[in-house]
C-alpha positions as CSV (number, residue, x, y, z in Angstrom):
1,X,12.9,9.7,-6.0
2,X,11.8,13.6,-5.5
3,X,14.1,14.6,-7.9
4,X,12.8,17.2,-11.2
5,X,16.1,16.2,-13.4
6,X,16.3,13.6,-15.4
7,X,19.8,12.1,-16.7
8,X,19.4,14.4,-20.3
9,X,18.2,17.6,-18.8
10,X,14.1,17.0,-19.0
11,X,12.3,18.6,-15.9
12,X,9.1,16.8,-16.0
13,X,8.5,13.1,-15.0
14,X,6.7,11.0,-17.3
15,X,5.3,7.9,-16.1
16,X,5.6,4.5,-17.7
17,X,2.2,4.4,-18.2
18,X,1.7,7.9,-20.1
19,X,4.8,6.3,-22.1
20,X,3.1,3.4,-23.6
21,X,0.4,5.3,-24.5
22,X,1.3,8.2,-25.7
23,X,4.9,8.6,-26.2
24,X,5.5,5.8,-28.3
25,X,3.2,6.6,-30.9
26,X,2.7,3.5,-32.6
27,X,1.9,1.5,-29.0
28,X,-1.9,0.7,-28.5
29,X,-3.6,3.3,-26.4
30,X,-4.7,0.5,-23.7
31,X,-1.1,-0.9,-23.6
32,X,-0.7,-1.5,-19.3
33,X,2.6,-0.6,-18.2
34,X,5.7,-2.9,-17.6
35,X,5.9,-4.9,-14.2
36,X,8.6,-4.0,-12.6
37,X,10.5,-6.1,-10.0
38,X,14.4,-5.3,-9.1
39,X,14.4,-6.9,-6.0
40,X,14.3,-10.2,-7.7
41,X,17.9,-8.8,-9.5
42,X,21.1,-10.6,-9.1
43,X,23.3,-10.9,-6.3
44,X,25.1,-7.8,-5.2
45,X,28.7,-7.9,-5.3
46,X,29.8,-4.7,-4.3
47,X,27.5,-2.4,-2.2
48,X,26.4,0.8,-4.0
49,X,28.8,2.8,-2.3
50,X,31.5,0.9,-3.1
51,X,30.4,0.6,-6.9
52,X,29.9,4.3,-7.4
53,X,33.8,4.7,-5.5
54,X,34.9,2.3,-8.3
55,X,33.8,4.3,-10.6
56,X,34.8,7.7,-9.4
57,X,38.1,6.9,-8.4
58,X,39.8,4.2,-10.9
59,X,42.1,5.1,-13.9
60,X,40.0,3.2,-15.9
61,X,36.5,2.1,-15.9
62,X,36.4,-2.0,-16.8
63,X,33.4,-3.5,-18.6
64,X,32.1,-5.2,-15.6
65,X,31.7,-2.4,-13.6
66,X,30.1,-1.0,-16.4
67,X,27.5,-3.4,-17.1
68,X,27.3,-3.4,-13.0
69,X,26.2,-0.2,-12.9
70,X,23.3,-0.3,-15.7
71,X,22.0,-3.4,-13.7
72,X,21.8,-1.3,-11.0
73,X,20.5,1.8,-12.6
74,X,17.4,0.3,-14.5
75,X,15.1,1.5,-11.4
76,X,16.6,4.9,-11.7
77,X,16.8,5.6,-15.5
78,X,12.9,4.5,-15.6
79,X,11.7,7.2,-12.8
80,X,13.5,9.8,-14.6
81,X,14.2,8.8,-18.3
82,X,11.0,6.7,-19.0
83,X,11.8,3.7,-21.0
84,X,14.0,5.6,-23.8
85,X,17.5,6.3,-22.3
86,X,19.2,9.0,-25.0
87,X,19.1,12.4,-25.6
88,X,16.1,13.9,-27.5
89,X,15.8,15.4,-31.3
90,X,14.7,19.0,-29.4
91,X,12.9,21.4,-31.3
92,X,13.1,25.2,-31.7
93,X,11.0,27.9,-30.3
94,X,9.8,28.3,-26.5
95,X,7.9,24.7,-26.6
96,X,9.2,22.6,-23.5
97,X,10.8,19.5,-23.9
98,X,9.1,15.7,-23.0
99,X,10.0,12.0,-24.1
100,X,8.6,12.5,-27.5
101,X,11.9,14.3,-28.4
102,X,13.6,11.1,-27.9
103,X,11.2,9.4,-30.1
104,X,11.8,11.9,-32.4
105,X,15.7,11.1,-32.3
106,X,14.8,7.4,-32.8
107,X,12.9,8.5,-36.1
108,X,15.6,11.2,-37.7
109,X,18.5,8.1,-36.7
110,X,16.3,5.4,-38.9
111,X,15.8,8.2,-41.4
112,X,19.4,8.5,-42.3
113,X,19.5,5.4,-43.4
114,X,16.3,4.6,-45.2
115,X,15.3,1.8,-42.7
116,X,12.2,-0.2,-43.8
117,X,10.2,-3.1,-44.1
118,X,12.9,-5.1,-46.5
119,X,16.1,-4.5,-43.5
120,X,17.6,-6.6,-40.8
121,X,18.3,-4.4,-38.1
122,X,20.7,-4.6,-35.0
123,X,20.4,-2.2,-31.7
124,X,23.5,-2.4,-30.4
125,X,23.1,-1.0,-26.8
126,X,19.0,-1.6,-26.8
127,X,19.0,-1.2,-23.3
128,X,15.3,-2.2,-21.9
129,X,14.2,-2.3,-26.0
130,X,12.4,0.6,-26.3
131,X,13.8,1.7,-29.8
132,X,13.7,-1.7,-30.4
133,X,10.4,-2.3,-30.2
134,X,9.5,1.6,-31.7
135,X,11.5,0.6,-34.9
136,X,9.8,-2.6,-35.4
137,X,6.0,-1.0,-35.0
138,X,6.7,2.5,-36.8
139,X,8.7,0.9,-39.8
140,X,8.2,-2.8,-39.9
141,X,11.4,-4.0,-40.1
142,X,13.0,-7.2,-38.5
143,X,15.2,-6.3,-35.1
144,X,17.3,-7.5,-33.0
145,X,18.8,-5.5,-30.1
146,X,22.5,-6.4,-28.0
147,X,22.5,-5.8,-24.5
148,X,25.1,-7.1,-21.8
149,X,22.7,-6.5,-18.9
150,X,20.1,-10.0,-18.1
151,X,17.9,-7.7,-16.4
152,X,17.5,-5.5,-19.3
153,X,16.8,-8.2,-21.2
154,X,14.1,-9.3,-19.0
155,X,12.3,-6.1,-19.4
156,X,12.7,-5.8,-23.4
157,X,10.8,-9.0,-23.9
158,X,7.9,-7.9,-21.8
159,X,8.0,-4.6,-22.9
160,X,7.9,-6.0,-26.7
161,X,5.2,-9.1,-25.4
162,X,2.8,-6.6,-24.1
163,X,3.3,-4.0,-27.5
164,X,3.1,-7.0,-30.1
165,X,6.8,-5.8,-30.9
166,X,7.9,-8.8,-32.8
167,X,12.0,-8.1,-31.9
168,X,14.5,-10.8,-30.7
169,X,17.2,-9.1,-27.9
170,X,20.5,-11.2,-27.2
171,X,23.2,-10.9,-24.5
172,X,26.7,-9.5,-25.5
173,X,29.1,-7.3,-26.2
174,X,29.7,-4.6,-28.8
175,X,32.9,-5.2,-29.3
176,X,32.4,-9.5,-30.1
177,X,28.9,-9.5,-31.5
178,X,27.2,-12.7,-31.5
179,X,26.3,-13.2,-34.8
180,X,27.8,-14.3,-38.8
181,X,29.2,-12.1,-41.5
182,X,27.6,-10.0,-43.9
183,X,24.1,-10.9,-41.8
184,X,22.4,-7.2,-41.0
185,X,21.4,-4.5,-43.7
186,X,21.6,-2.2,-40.6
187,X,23.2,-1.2,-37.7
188,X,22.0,1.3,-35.1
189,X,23.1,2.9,-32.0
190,X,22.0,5.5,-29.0
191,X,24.7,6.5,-27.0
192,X,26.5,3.5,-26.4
193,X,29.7,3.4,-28.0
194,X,30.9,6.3,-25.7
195,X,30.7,3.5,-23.1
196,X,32.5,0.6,-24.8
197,X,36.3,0.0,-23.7
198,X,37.0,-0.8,-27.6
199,X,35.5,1.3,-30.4
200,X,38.0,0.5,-32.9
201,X,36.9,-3.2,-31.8
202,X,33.0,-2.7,-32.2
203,X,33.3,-0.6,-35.5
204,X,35.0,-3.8,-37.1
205,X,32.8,-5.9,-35.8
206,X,30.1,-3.6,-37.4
207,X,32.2,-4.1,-40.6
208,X,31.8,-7.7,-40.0
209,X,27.9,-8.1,-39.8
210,X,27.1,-5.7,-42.3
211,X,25.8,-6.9,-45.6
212,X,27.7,-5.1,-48.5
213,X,26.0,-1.9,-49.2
214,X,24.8,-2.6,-45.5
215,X,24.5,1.0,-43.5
216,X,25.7,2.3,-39.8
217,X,23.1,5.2,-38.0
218,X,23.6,6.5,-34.6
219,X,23.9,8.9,-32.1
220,X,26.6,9.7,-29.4
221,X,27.9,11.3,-26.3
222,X,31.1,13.1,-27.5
223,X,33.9,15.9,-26.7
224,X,34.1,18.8,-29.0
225,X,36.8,19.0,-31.5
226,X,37.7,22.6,-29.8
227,X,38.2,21.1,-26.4
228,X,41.9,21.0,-25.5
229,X,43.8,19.2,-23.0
230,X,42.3,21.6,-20.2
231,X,38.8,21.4,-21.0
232,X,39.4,17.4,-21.1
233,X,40.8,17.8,-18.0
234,X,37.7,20.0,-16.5
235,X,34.9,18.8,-17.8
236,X,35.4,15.5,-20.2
237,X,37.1,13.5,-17.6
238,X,34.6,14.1,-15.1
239,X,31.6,13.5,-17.2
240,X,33.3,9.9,-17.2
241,X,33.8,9.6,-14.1
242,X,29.9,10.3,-13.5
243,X,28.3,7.8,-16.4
244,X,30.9,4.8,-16.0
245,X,32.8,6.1,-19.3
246,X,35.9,5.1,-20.1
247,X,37.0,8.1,-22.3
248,X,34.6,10.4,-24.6
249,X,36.1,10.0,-28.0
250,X,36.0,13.6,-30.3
251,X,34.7,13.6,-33.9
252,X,38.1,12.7,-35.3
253,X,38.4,9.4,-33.2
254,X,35.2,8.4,-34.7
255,X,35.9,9.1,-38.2
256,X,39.6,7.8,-38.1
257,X,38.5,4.6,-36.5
258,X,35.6,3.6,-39.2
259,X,38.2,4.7,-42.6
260,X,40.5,2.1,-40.6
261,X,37.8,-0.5,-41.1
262,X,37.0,0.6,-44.1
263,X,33.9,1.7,-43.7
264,X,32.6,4.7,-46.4
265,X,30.5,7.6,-46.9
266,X,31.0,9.2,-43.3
267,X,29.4,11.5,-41.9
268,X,29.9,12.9,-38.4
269,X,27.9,15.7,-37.8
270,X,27.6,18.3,-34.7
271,X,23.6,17.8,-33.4
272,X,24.2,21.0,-32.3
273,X,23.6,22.7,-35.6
274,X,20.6,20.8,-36.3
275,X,18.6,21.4,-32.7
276,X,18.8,23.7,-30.0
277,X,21.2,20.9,-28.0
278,X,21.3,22.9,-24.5
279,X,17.2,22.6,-24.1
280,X,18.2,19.0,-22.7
281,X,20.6,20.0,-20.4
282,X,20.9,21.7,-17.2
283,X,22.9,25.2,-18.5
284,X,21.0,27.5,-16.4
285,X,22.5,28.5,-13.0
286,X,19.1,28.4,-11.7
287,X,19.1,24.2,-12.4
288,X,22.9,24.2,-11.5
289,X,22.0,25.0,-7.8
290,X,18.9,23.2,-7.4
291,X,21.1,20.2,-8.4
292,X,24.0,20.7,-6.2
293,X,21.5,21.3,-3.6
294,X,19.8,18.3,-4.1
295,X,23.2,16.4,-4.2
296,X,24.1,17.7,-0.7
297,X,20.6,16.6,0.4
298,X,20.8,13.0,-1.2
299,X,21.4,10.1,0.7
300,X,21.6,7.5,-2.6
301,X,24.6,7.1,-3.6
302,X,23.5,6.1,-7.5
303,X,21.3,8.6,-7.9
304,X,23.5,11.4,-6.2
305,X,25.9,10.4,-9.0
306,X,23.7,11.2,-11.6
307,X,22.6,14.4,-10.1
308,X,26.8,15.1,-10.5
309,X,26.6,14.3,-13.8
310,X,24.2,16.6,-14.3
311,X,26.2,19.8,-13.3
312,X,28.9,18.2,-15.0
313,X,26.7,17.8,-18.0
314,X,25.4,20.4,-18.1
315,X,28.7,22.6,-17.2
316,X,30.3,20.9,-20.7
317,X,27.6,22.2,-22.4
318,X,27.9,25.9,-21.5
319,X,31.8,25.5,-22.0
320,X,31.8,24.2,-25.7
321,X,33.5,21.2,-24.6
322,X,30.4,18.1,-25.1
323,X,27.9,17.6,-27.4
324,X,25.9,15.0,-29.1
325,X,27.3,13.3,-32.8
326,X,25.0,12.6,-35.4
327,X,27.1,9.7,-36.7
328,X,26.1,7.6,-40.5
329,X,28.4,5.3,-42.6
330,X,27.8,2.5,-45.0
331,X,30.3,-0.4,-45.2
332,X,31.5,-0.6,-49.6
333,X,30.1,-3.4,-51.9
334,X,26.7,-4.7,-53.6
């Protein structure tokens, strides 16, 4: 797509090939790389213009657009992201930045809750099932990732078929999972409840499906507790209006909304005082104008979206009004 930016920040491509053998540690070195057909997708029902107008421009971003627009994106987030779509666990010192961070992520989330062989786990989010399938092969626990997207779907089976991932992914929603009470030990997420319309609504259903004693793990795309109305208005509502968002919660949303469903032991934590945060993000002015440049220059209208995101991304960052939660619960009982 001759762009160097990828949707977190990261300045070097990695292809799907070097992922599956080397960034997913656990994969087999031989492992061939997905096979890729999009133009076998769905029927289109707004052009791409019109989608990203939709969700530029309306009040309030509806769950079908949403889901719409991750269809659409697949091609996209795979030529810059790779097959894991969430920020990275980035580490000090002058060392660059590559996919492995976002491994890295996947393995300090599952650490937080002790994740093992013995525990039922749900991806909510799973996207193509990349964590998915890492969490399976690196701790040998059962897993089953939630997406709304078909297409994505599609993908996580082969992706898991050609790794020997044994994972099951499901269509739905966050906020009506598909399954019975008390039936996971474990619930994880990577920056998808930032996108659902109801988090109140997906943290009780997280209530639901937990076993007692059963624990919550994830990461998240969130405001600052320090931005005020102003910031909101500068550089939260337009982050949203770049990455389908309906509204960025803060810290205190988050931890108000799981004591209401009773969930315990919170803990919502700042990832910017465990890792150097702004290494996977575009805060230099030197990255700023190569991506407004490269937005003037672009003639798709998706990916010239994400390339506003970016700045706008990356402009949050610098102001103190985004960052990324580290977010752990465990729902009472046993």
């Amino acid at each position: 797509m001759g762009s160097k930016f990828t949707p977190n920040g990261l300045s070097a491509q990695v292809s799907l090939k070097q992922e599956l053998e080397g960034i997913i540690i656990q994969f087999p070195a031989n492992a061939e790389p997905l096979t890729i057909n999009l133009s076998t997708t769905d029927a289109k029902s707004l052009s791409d213009n019109e989608l990203v107008a939709q969700i530029e421009d309306d009040a309030f971003v509806p769950r079908s657009v949403i889901d719409e627009y991750y269809r659409r994106c697949i091609p996209l987030y795979l030529d810059f992201l790779g097959i894991h779509w969430h920020t990275g666990f980035y580490q000090p010192g002058d060392a660059g930045i590559s996919a492995r961070d976002q491994v890295r992520m996947i393995d300090h989330i599952a650490s937080l809750i002790d994740i093992d062989e013995s525990d039922r786990v749900l991806d909510v989010g799973c996207g193509i099932g990349a964590t998915s399938c890492h969490l399976n092969l690196s701790r040998g626990c059962e897993v089953i990732g939630l997406t709304p997207v078909a297409k994505q779907r599609e993908l996580a089976l082969q992706l898991a078929g050609k790794n020997n991932a044994a994972i099951q992914i499901d269509i739905g929603h966050a906020e009506e999972l598909p399954y019975a009470d008390n039936s996971f030990d474990a619930v994880v997420f990577f920056e998808s409840p930032c996108h659902f319309e109801n988090r109140l609504a997906f943290f009780s259903e997280v209530e639901r499906v937990l076993r007692p004693g059963g624990r919550i793990a994830g990461e998240d795309w969130l405001a600052t507790n320090l931005s005020n109305n102003s910031q909101r208005d500068e550089f939260i509502e337009p982050i949203c209006k770049t990455w389908a968002i309906p509204m960025l919660g803060d810290a205190n949303e988050y931890l108000n909304l799981m004591r209401s469903v009773n969930l315990s032991d919170i803990s919502i934590v700042d990832m910017q005082t465990l890792m150097p945060l702004h290494k996977g993000f575009a805060v230099n002015q030197e990255d700023l104008t190569d991506l407004e440049r490269e937005i003037k220059q672009c003639t798709n209208p998706l990916l010239a979206l994400t390339l506003k995101g970016l700045v706008r991304l990356g402009k949050a960052v610098n102001a103190g009004a985004f960052t990324i939660g580290q977010i752990s619960a465990i729902k009472p009982g046993r």
